[in-house]
C-alpha positions in Angstrom: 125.6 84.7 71.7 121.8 84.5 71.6 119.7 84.8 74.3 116.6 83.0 74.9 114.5 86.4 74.7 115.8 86.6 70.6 114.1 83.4 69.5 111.3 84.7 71.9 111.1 87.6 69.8 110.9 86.0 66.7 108.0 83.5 67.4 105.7 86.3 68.4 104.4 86.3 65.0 103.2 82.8 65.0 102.0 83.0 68.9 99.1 86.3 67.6 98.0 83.8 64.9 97.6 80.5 67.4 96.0 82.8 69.8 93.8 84.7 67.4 92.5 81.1 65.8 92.2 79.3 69.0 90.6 81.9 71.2 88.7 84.1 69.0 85.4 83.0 68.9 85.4 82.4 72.9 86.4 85.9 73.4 83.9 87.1 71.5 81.2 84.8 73.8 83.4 86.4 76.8 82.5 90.1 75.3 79.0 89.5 74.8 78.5 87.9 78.1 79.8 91.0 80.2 78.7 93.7 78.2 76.3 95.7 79.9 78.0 95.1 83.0 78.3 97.9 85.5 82.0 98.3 85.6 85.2 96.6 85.0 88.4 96.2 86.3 91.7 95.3 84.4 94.0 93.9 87.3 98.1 92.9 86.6 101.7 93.4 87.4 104.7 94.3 85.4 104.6 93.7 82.0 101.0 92.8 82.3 99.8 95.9 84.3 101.0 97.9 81.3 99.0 95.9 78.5 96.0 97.1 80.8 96.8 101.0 80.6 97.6 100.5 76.9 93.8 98.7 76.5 91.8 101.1 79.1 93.4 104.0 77.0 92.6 102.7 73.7 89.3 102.1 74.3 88.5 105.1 75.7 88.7 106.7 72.1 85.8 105.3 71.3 83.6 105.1 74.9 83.0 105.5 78.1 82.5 102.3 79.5 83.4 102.2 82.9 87.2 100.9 83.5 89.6 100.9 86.4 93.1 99.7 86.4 94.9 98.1 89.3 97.5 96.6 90.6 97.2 93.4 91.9 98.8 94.5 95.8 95.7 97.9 95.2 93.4 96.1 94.1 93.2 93.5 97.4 94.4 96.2 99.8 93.0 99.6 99.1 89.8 98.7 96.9 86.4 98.7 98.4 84.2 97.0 96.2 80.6 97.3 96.5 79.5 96.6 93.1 78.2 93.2 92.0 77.8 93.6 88.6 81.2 94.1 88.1 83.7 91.9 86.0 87.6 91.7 86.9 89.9 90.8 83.9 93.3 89.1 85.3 96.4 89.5 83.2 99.5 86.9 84.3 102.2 85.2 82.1 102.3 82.5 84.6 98.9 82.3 86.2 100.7 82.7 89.9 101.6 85.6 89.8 101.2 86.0 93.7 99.5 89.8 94.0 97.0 89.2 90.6 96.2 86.0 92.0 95.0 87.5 95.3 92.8 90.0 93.6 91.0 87.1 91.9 90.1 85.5 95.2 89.1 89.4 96.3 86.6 89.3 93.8 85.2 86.4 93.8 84.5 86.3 97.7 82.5 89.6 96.7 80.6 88.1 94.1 82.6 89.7 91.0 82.9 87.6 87.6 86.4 87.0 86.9 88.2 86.4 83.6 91.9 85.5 83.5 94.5 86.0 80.8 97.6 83.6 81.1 99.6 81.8 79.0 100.1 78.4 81.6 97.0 75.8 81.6 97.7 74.1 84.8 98.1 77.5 86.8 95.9 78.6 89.4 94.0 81.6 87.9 93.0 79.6 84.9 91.9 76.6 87.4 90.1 79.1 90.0 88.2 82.3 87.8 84.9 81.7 86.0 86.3 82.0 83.0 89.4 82.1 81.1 91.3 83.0 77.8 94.6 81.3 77.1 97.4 82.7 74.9 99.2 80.1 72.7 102.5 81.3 73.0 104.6 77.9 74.6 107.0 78.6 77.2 108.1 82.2 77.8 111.4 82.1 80.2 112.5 85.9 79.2 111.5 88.0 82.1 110.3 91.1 80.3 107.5 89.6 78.4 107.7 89.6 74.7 105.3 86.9 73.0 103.0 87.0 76.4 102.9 91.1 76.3 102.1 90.9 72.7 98.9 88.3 73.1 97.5 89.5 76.3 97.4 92.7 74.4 95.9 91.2 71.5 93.2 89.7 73.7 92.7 92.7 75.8 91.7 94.7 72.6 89.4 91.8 71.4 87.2 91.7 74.6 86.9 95.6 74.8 86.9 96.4 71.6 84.0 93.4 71.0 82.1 94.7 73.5 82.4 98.2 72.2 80.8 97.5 68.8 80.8 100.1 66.8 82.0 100.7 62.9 85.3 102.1 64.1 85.6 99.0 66.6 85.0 96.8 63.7 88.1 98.7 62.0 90.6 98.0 64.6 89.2 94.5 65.1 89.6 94.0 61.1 93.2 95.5 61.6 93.9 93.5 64.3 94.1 90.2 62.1 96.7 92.2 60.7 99.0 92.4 63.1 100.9 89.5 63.2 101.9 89.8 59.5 103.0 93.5 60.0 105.3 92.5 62.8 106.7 89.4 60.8 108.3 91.7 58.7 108.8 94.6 61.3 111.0 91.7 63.2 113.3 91.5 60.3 113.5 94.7 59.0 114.2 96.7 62.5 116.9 94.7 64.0 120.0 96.1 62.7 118.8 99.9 62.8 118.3 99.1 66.4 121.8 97.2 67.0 123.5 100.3 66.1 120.7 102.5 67.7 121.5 100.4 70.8 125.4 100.4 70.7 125.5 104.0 70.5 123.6 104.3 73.9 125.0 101.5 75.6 126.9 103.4 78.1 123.7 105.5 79.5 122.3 104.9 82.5 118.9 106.7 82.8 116.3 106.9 80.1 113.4 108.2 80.3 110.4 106.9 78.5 106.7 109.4 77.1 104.1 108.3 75.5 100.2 109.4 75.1 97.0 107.6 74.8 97.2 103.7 74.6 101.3 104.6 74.3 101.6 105.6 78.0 100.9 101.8 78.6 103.8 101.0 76.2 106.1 103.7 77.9 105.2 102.3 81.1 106.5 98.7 79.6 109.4 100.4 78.3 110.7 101.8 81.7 109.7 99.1 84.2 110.6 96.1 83.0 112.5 96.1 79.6 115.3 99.0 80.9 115.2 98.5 84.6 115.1 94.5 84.2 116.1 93.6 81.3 118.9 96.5 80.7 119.2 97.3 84.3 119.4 100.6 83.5 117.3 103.6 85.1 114.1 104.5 83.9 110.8 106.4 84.3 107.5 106.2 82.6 105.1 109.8 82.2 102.3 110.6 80.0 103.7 113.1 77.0 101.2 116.2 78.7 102.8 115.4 81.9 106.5 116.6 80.3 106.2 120.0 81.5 105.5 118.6 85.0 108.6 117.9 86.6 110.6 116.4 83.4 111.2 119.6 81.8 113.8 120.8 84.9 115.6 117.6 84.6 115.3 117.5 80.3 118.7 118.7 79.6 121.7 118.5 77.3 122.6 114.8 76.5 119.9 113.5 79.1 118.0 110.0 76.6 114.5 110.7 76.2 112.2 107.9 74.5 109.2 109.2 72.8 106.7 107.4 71.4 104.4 108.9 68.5 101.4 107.7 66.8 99.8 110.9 65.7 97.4 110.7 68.5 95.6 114.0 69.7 97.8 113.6 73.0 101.2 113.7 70.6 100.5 117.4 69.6 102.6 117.3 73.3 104.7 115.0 72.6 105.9 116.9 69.2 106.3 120.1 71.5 108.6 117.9 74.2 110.6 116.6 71.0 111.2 120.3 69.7 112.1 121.5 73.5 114.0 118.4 74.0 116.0 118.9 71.2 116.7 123.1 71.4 118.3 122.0 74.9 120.4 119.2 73.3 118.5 116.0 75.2 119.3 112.9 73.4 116.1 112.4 72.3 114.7 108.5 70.7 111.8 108.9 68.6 109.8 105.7 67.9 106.9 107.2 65.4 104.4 104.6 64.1 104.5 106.2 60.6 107.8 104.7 59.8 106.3 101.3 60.9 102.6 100.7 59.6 99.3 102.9 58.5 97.4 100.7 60.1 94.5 102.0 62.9 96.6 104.4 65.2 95.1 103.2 68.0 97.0 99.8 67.6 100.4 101.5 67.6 101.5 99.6 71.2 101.4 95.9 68.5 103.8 98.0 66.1 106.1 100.4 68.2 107.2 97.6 70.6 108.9 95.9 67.7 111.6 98.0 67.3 112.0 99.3 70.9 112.4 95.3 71.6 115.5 95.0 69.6 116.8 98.6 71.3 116.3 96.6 74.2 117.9 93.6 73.3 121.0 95.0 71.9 121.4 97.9 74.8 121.4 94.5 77.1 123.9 92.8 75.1 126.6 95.7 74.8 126.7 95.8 78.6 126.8 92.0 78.9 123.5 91.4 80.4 120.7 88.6 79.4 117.8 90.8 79.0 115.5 87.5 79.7 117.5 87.0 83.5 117.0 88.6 86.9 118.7 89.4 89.7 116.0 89.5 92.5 112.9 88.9 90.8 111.5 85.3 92.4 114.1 85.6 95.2 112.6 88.3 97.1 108.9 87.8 99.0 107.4 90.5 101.0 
């Protein structure tokens, strides 16, 4: 049996291109219209709160604009804004996302510029913010975000990255064209080393999840809502220099650790919590961008989910679970 998150998978190829040839030239009008602009905020939940760690992280390589990250619930309840020229950048699959949406009408009662990300026309954060980008990725139904995770990214990395400018910018904005090819063939050629991957730790429970730099967003991703929603499995998200803080008392033998690697600065820890990880006899999962693409580093989030989505997929499957379905999500209003 195939669930609807499989075919989701494999269209996230074509989704990147639409996205890329359709919105392009509007996010770069979007970049050059904010830039210069005081300070911004990246603002979304879930799957789409993690695409904004990954961006703010990336970006920060290169400069020091100002950037916050929120959630939407912070953002509207715990955030005194009393800067103007300010922009707010909404990420939402669905556009209604309840808690994103309410940061948009935050912002715009105190005079912030707003920008939403969503892949539904008709939904009210495209209708209502100043200005909007629209993935092209058709109807998503799997909860954990595959194709829409992937193009908000994409997007996120275009705006930033436009407004950035500089000769290394232009490098990961040249690579970034290159991204849907890479994982066209990354789809194929990682799904059966992940089945098996998958089967052999289908009967843990807890996993958790490191990564450093723009990969902390991915970790974050991995945890929240592709093992504890889609697997339903137990899971917790830390930055790789946070590992000796709290994870090393609980690292022990046959414990799953997930680390991602991209060769970042950041992953000189991570290597260190591998080697430690492994003299205690942790399971340790090493996703290492190396063995996927050589490609700008700081893209690793397009190429590393890839494989960790068929892990995903498969861990799901062997414990009879739809990784796309939910048990409370949409049930449950507070």
């Amino acid at each position: 049996m195939k669930y609807d998150m499989y075919n989701e998978v494999l269209e996230q190829p074509k989704s990147l291109k639409k996205t890329l040839n359709e919105e392009e030239s509007h996010m770069k009008e979007i970049a050059e219209k904010i830039n210069g602009m005081d300070r911004i905020y990246l603002v979304g939940c879930g799957s789409s709160l993690s695409t904004c760690y990954s961006a703010r992280d990336a970006i920060g390589f290169l400069s020091d604009m100002n950037i916050e990250v929120h959630t939407g619930y912070e953002f509207v309840h715990h955030k005194n804004l009393q800067k103007s020229n300010s922009v707010l950048i909404l990420t939402s699959q669905s556009g209604e996302t309840a808690d994103t949406l309410a940061a948009l009408r935050k912002a715009q009662e105190n005079g912030i510029y707003t920008i939403s990300i969503t892949n539904e026309p008709e939904s009210s954060m495209n209708k209502e913010s100043d200005d909007s980008v629209l993935t092209r990725c058709g109807r998503e139904t799997a909860i954990l975000g595959t194709k829409t995770y992937m193009t908000q990214l994409l997007c996120l990395y275009e705006i930033l990255f436009s407004i950035e400018g500089s000769a290394e910018a232009e490098k990961i904005l040249n690579d970034l064209k290159q991204i849907p090819s890479i994982i066209e063939e990354l789809i194929k050629s990682t799904e059966e080393e992940n089945r098996i991957l998958a089967k052999k730790y289908k009967d843990e429970d807890i996993f958790y999840c490191m990564g450093s730099g723009p990969n902390f967003g991915l970790a974050y991703k991995v945890a929240m809502t592709m093992l504890m929603e889609g697997a339903l499995k137990h899971a917790c998200p830390l930055y790789s220099g946070e590992f000796r803080h709290g994870l090393i008392e609980r690292a022990e033998k046959n414990v799953p650790i997930i680390f991602l690697d991209a060769g970042f600065p950041g992953d000189e820890l991570t290597s260190k919590s591998i080697e430690f990880s492994n003299e205690i006899g942790a399971k340790t999962i090493t996703f290492n961008m190396n063995d996927y693409s050589n490609i700008h580093p700081l893209l690793a989030p397009f190429i590393l989910i890839i494989p960790i989505e068929w892990f995903i997929y498969y861990l799901s499957h062997y414990n009879g679970e739809d990784p796309g379905s939910t048990r409370h999500i949409g049930k449950v209003r507070y």
